[in-house]
C-alpha positions as a Markdown table, in Angstrom:
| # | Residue | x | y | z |
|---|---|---|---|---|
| 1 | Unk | -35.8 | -26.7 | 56.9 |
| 2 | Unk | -39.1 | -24.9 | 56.9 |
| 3 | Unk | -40.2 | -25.9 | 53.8 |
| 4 | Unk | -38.7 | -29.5 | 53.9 |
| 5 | Unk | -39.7 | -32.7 | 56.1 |
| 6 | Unk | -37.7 | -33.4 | 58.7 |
| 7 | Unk | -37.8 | -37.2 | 58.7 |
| 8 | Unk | -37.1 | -38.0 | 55.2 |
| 9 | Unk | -35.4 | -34.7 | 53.6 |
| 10 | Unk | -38.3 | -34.3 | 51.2 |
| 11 | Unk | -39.8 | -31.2 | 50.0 |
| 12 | Unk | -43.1 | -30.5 | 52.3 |
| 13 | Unk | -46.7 | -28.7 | 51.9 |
| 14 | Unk | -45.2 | -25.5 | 51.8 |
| 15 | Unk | -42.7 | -26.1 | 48.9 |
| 16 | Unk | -45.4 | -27.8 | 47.2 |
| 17 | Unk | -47.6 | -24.0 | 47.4 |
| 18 | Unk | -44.6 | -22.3 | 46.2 |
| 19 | Unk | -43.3 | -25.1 | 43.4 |
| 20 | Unk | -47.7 | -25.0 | 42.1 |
| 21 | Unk | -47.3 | -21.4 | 41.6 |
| 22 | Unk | -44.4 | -21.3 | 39.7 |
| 23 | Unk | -44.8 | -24.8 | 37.6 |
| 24 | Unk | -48.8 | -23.4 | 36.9 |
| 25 | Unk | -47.6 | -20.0 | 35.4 |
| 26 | Unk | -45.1 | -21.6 | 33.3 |
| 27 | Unk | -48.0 | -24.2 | 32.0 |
| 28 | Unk | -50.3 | -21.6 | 31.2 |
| 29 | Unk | -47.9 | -19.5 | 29.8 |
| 30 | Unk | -46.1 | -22.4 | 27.9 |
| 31 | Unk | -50.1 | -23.4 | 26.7 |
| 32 | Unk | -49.0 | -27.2 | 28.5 |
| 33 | Unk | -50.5 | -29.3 | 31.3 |
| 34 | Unk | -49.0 | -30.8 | 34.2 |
| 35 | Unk | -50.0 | -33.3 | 36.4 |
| 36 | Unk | -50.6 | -33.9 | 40.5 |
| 37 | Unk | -50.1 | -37.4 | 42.2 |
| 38 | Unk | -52.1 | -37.6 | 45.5 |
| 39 | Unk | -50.8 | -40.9 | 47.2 |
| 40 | Unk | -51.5 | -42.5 | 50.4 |
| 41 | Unk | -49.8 | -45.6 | 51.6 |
| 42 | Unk | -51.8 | -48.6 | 51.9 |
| 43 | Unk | -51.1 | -50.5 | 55.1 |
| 44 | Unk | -49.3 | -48.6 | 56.6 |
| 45 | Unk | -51.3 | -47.7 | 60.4 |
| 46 | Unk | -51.3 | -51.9 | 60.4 |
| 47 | Unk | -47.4 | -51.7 | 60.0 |
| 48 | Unk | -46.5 | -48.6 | 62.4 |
| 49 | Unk | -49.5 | -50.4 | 65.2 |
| 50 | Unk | -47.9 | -53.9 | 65.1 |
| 51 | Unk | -44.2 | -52.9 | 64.5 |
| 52 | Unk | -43.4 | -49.9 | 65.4 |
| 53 | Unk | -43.5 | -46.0 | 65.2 |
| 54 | Unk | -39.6 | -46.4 | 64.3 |
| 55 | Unk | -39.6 | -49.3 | 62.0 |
| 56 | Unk | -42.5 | -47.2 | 60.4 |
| 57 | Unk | -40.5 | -44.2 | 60.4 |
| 58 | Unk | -37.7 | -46.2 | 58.6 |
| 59 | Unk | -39.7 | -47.5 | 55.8 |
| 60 | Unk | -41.2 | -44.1 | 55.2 |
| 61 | Unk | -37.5 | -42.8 | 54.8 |
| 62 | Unk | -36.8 | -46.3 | 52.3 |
| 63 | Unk | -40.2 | -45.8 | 50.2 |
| 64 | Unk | -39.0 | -41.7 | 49.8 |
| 65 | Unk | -35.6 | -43.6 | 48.3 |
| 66 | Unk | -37.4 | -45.3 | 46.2 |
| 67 | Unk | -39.6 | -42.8 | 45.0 |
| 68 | Unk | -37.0 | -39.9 | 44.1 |
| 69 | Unk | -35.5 | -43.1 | 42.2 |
| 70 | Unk | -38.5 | -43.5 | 39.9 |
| 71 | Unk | -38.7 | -39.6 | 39.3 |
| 72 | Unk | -37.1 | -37.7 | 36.2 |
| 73 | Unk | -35.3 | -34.9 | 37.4 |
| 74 | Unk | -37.9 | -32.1 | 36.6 |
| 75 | Unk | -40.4 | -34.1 | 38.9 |
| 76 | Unk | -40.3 | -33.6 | 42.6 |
| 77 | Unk | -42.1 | -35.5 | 45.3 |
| 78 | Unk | -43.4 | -33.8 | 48.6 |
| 79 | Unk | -44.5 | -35.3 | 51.8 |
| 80 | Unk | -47.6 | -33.5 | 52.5 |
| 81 | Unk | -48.9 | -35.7 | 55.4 |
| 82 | Unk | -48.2 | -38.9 | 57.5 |
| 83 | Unk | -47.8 | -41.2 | 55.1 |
| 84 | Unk | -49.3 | -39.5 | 52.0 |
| 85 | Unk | -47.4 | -37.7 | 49.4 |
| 86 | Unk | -47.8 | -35.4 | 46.4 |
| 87 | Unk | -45.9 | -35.6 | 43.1 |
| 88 | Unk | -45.9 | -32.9 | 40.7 |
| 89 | Unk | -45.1 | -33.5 | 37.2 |
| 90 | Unk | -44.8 | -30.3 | 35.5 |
| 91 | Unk | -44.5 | -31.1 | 31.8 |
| 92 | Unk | -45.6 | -34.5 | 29.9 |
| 93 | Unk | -46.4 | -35.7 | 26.3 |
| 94 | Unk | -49.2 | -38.1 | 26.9 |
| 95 | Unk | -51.2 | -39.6 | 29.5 |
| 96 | Unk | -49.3 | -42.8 | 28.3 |
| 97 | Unk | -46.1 | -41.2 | 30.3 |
| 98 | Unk | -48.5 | -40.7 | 33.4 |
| 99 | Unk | -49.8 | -44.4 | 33.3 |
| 100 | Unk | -46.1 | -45.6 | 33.5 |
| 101 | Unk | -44.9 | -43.8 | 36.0 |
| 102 | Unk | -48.0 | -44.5 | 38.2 |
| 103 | Unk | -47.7 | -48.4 | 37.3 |
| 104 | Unk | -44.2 | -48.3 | 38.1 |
| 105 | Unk | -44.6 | -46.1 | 41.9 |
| 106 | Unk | -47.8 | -49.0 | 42.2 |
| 107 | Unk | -45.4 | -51.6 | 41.7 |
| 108 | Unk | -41.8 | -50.7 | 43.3 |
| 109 | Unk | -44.1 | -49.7 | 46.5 |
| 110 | Unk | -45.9 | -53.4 | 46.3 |
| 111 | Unk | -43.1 | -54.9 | 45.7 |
| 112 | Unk | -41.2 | -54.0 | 49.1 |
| 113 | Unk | -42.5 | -57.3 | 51.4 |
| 114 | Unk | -39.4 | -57.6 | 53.3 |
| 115 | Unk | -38.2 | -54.6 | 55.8 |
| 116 | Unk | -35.3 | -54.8 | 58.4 |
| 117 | Unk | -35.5 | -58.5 | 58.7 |
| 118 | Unk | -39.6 | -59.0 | 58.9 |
| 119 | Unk | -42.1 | -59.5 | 56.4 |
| 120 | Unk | -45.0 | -56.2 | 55.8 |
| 121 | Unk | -47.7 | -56.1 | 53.3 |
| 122 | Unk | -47.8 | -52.8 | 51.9 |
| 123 | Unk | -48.5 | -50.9 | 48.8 |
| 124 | Unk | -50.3 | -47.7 | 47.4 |
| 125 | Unk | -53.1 | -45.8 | 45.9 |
| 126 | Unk | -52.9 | -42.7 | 43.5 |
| 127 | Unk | -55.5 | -40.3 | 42.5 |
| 128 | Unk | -53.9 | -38.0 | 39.6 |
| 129 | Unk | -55.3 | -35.1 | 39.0 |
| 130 | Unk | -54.5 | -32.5 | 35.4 |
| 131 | Unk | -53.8 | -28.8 | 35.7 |
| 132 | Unk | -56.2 | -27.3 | 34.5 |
| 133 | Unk | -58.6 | -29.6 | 33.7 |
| 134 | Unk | -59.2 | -31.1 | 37.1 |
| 135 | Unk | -58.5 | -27.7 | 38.7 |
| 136 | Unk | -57.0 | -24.7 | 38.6 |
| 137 | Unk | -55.9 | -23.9 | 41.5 |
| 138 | Unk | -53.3 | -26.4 | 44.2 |
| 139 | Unk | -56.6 | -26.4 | 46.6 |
| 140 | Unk | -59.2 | -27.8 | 43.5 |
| 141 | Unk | -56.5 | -30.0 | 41.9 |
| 142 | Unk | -55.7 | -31.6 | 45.4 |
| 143 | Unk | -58.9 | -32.1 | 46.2 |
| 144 | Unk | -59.6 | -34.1 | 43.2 |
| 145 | Unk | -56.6 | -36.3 | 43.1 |
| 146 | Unk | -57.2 | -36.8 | 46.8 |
| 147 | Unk | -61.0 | -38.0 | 45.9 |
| 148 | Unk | -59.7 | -39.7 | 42.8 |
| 149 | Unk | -57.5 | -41.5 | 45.2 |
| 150 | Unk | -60.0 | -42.5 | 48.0 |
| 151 | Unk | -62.0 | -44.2 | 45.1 |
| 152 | Unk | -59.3 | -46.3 | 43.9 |
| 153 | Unk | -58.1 | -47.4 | 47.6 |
| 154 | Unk | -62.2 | -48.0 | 48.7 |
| 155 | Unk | -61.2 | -50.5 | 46.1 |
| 156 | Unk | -59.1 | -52.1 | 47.9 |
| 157 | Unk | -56.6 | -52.9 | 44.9 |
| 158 | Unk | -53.7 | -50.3 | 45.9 |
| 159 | Unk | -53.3 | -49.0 | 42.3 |
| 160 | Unk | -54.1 | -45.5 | 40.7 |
| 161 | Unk | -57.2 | -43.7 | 39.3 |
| 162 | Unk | -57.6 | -40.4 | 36.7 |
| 163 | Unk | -59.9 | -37.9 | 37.9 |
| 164 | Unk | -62.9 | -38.4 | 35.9 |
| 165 | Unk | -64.5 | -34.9 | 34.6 |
């Protein structure tokens, strides 16, 4: 349980440390790159404020559903804060494979308007961040998915954003 939120079962911070350390010393060693997804929820304060710290609490436990749904099964998702999460993609062929699977997180997260019985407007924004190009360590790599991220959701589209080098 230490190393795994309690509310929706997914890994946490601390798993994410330990699962960077290993994934990173198999990349370098395996001359590869892998990728970091910093994503916050868009909306979210507005639906936990007007409906509810359990209703919100609910809908984080449906979006983590649907999230380990979109993943391939050497992916893994962690809930590093409130209502932001990280996803670590260890291995992929092309930034191609990236843009889908941030187009499809964008859209199965927009595309939830309806939750126990009311109608909520929420969706997400993604900063993704490569290993080691946009940092080398989980502290760099974080910080500039996280600052990719806050660029695309000052934008106000709820979508997802490369770190630009």
């Amino acid at each position: 349980l230490g190393n795994h939120d309690p509310l929706t079962g997914l890994p946490n911070r601390r798993q994410l440390i330990m699962d960077f350390e290993h994934e990173s010393k198999r990349a370098l060693r395996y001359d590869r790159k892998m990728a970091l997804f910093y994503m916050d929820l868009n909306k979210f304060k507005k639906i936990n404020d007007d409906l509810g710290h359990e209703v919100g609490d609910k809908l984080l436990q449906f979006i983590t559903k649907k999230l380990s749904e979109i993943l391939r099964e050497n992916e893994t998702i962690y809930r590093v804060g409130g209502d932001e999460f990280c996803m670590l993609v260890p291995e992929f062929n092309s930034d191609d494979e990236l843009i889908k699977l941030a187009e499809r997180t964008v859209t199965d997260i927009t595309a939830i308007n309806q939750f126990g019985g009311m109608e909520i407007d929420i969706g997400c924004s993604i900063g993704i961040g490569i290993f080691p190009d946009n940092g080398a360590t989980l502290s760099t790599l974080t910080a500039s998915a996280d600052e990719a991220m806050y660029l695309i959701k000052s934008s106000d589209k709820g979508n997802y954003c490369f770190v630009e080098n």
